[in-house]
N, C-alpha and C positions, 0 to 999 in steps of 0.2 A: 212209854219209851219213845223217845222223840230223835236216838240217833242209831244208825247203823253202824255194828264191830267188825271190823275184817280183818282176819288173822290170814296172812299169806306169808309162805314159806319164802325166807331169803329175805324177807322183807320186813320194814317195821308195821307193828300194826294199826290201823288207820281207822278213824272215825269219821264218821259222814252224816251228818242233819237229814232228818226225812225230807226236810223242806230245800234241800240243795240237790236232792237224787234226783234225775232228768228219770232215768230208767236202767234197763241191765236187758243187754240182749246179746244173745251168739257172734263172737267175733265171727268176720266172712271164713270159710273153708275150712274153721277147727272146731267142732263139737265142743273139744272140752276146754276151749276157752272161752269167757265170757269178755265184757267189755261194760263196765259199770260209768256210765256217762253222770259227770254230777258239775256242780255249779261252784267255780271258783272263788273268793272273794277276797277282793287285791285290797285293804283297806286302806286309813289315812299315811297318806296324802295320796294315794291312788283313785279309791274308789270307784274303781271299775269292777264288773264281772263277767268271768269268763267259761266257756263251758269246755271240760280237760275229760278225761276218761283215764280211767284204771283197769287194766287186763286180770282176771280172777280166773286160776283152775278149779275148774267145776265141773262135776261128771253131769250127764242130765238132767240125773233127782236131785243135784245140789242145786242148779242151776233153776230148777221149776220150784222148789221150797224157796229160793231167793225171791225169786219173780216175784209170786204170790205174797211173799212176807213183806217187799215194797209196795208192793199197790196198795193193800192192805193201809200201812202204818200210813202211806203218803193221803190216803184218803182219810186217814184218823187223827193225825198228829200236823196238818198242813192245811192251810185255809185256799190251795192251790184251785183255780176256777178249773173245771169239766170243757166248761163251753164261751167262748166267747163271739162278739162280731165285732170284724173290724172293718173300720172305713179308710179306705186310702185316697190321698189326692194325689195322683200322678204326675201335677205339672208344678209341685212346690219344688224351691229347690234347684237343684241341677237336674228336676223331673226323672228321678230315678227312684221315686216312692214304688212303683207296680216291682222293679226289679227288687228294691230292698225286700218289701213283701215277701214275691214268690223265692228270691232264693238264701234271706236269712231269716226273716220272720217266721212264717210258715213250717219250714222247715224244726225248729226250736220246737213253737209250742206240739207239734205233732211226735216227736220224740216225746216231749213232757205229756204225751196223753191228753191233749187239750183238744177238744174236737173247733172247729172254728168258722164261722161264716164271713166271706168276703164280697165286701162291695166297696166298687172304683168309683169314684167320682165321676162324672160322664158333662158335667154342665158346670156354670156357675148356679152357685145357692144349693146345690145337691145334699151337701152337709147338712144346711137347716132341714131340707124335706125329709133325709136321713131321719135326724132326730126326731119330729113330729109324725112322724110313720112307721119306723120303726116298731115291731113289739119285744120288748126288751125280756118279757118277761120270761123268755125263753134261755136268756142266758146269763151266766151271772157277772158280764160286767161286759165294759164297751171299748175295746182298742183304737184309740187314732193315731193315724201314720201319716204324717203331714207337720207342716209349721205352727207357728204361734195363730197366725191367721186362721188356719183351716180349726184350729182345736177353740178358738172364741168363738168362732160360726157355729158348733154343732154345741157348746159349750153353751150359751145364750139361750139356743132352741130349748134345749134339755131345762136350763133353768128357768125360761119364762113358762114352761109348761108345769115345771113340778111348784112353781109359786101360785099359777092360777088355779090348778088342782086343787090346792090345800087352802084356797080360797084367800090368799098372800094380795094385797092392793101392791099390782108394780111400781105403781110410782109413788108410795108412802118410804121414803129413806128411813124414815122412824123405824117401821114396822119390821117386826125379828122374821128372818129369812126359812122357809121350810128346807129343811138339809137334802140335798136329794141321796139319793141309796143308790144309785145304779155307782159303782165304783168304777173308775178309769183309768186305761193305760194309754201312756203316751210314749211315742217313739218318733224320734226325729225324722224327719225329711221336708226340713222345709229351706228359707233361707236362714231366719235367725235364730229358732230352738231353744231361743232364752226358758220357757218354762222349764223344759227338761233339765238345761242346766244349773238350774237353783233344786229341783226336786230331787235328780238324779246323784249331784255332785261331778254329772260328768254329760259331754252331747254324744255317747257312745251307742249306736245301734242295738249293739249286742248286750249289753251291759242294761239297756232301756226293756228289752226284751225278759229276757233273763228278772227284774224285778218283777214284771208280771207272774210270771211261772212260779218265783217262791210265793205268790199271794198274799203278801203284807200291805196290810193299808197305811194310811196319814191321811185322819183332815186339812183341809186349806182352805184360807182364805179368798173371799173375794173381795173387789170394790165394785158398790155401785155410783155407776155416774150416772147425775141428771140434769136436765136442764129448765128451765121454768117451771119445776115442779113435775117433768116425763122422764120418768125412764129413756137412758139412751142405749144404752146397754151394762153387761156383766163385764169386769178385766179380772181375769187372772195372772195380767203377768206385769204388762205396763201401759199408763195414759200419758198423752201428751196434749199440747197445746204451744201452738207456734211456729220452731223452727224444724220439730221432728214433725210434725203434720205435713211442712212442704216436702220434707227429705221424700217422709214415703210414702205420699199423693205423686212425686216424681218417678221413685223408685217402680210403682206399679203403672205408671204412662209407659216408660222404658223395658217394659220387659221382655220384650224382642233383642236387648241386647244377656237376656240369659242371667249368668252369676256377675257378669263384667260390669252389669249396673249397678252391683251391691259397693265397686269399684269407685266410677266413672261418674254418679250423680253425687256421692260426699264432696270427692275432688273439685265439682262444680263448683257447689255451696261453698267450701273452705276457701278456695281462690277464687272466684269470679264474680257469684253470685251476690246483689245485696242483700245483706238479711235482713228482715224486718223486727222492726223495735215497736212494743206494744204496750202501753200507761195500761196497767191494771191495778185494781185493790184487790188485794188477795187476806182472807182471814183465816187463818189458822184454828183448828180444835184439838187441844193438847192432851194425853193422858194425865188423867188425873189432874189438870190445867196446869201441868209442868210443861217448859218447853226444853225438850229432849234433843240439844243442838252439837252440830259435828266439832266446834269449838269450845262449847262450855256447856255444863252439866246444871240444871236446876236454876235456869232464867226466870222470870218472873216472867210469864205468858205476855204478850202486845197482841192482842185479839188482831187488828186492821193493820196493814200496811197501803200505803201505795208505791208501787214501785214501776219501773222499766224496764220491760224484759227483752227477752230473743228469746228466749224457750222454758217452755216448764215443763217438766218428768214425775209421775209418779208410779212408783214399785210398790207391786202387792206384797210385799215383804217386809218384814223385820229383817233385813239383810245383815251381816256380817260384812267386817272389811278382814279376817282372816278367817285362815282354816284352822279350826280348833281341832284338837285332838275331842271324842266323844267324851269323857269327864273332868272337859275345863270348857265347854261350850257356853253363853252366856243363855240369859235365862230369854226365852222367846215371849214378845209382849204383841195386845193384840192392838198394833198398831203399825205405819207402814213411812217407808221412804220416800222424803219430797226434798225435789231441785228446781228452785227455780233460780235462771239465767241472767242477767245483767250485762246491757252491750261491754263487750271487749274487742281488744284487739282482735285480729285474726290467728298471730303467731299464739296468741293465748290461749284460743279457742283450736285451736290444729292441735296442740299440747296438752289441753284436757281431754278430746276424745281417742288421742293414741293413750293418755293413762286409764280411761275408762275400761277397755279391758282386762285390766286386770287394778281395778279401784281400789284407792289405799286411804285410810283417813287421812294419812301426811299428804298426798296430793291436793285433798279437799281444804286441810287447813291453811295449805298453802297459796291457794288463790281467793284473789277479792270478790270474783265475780258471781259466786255462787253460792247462797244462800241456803245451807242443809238442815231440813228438821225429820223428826221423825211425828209421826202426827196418827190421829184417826180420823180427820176427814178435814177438808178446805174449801172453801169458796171462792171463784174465782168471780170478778165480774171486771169487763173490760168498758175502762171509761169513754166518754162521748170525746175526747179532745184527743184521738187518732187521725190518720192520716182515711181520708173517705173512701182513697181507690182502694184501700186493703178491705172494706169493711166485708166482700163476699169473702175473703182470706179466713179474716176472723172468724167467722161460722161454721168453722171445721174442728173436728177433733180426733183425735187416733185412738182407739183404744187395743191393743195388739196387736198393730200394726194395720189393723182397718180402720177408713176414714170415715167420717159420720159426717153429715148436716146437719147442723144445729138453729134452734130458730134463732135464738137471743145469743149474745156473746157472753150467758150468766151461768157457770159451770157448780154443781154443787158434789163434791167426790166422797164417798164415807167408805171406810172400813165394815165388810160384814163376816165376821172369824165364823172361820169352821164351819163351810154351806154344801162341801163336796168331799170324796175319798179318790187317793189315787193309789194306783199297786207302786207302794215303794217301799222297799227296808231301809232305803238310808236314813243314817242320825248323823251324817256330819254336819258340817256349818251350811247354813240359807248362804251361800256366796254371790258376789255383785258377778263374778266373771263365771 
């Protein structure tokens, strides 16, 4: 029996999933009221969750037969974690990670019975030490409370450890990936929260929270990037090369000016800044050597191109450009989103990334300057006929929002499906916004 009957007088009678019950405990000063705390779910086009309470008369022995029949059932009927640790980084963000913690996070899983170990960030690199020290085996799965940034740091750690365990060559991109088990929650607090918002369908605290606590998993995807044949790192969310590299090599110089640089270094770029233009051959690996394009269906593949960019984007995702209802979703393929740039105007480019959040194919088919496919992995190699003072420029790359050195300017990006679990029940659409 997987749901909970309440028959309350005056009232209609109400059904509640064991996996939505937070708990049931003595409203304050009435004996024989109870207060049945449970997990709302605002679906499409909302998909948020929220946690609400229902008041139940209950003499004591009703109240201590409930108790026990929920702990019970949630421990049998719910894949709900006991225990978990979380790592927070306190300075992502508007550096309000330790307060979100201690007084929404915390709070939750402790109602939900979830006993929890907490550690703060204290240093740079803290994350990776986290992860390679850690003993995990104590709990059954890993909370991070922090950005896109802080969650590829410990993210990286965890997976270059479960690859070399399982005796995985890192830098073989061939080579099939050992899946790790330790399952993950993610909860906003950083600047840009892009993961959460494709996993979650929403960049909601509570809502991010709350998916842990019912304990539903999803595989996902990673890309590995590499570069002459090295591993540079794991992306879980998005890589760049180019004009997001400067963006946010600036974005973390500046951050003394707080959330206002998330402002004040775009502004830059779009009005002031030159942006740099970069002759690369970029070759494409198509599913099934179809190429999968934002303008037309079933191209006959062009392995090489050479082109001229200002920026190239790629999404661990099979993204959507709508929000489906959950039985008209399209089918998810394991392959991933690539943009790359071609100089434009300015007014051009200010007007693609105000459409950006909230991305439509009609935007994309709409302009010349950007090239969309959907792909499982690309090769980037940046030709000798650039401009020489950029050439330390060129040996940067971002991969969620961290920048990397690179030796060669010869980028190899592949799709690897299904390498990690995170606590989510969402099934809406993968969305760009």
């Amino acid at each position: 029996m997987n749901t909970l009957h309440l028959m309350r007088r005056k009232h209609k009678a109400r059904q509640i999933t064991y996996e939505n019950i937070l708990t049931i405990e003595n409203a304050s000063g009435d004996r024989r009221t109870s207060r049945l705390y449970y997990i709302q779910d605002h679906p499409f086009p909302n998909h948020r969750l929220t946690k609400e309470y229902v008041e139940i008369d209950a003499d004591e022995g009703t109240y201590v037969q409930l108790q026990k029949t929920i702990s019970e059932n949630i421990k049998i009927a719910t894949e709900r974690p006991r225990k978990l640790a979380v790592f927070v980084n306190p300075i992502g963000g508007q550096r309000r990670g330790k307060q979100i913690c201690d007084e929404i996070v915390v709070p939750i899983f402790t109602l939900a019975g979830i006993e929890v170990d907490v550690t703060v960030s204290e240093k740079s690199g803290h994350g990776k030490e986290f992860a390679e020290t850690y003993d995990f085996k104590y709990v059954d799965g890993l909370v991070i409370l922090g950005g896109d940034g802080t969650i590829s740091e410990i993210f990286n750690a965890l997976m270059r450890k479960t690859q070399s365990d399982a005796g995985v060559d890192l830098n073989d991109h061939n080579a099939t990936l050992e899946k790790m088990e330790l399952p993950i929650g993610i909860i906003p607090a950083g600047t840009g929260n892009g993961l959460v918002g494709i996993l979650h369908g929403c960049k909601d605290v509570i809502t991010s929270t709350l998916q842990i606590v019912k304990g539903r998993k999803k595989c996902c995807n990673v890309t590995g990037n590499y570069n002459d044949g090295d591993l540079i790192g794991y992306g879980v969310f998005i890589a760049a090369y180019g004009l997001f590299v400067d963006l946010a090599d600036d974005v973390h110089k500046f951050r003394w000016m707080k959330i206002f640089r998330i402002i004040a270094v775009p502004f830059y770029y779009m009005f002031l800044k030159r942006l740099r233009e970069i002759n690369v051959h970029i070759k494409y690996e198509f599913l099934d050597g179809i190429q999968h394009h934002s303008k037309e269906d079933n191209i006959d593949c062009q392995v090489k191109e050479k082109k001229r960019l200002i920026n190239l984007m790629a999404l661990t995702y099979d993204l959507d450009f709508e929000d489906y209802p959950k039985d008209k979703q399209p089918e998810k393929k394991d392959q991933f989103d690539l943009l790359d740039y071609s100089p434009c105007s300015r007014f051009d480019l200010i007007k693609h990334f105000y459409n950006l959040v909230h991305l439509t194919k009609e935007h994309l088919d709409s302009v010349n300057f950007i090239t969309y496919n959907k792909v499982t992995a690309f090769n980037l190699e940046v030709t000798e006929d650039n401009n020489p003072s950029e050439q330390e420029q060129n040996l940067r790359y971002n991969i969620d929002g961290e920048i990397y050195n690179i030796k060669t300017p010869n980028l190899y990006v592949k799709l690897h499906p299904r390498c990690y679990t995170v606590y989510s029940s969402y099934t809406g659409s993968l969305r760009w916004s």
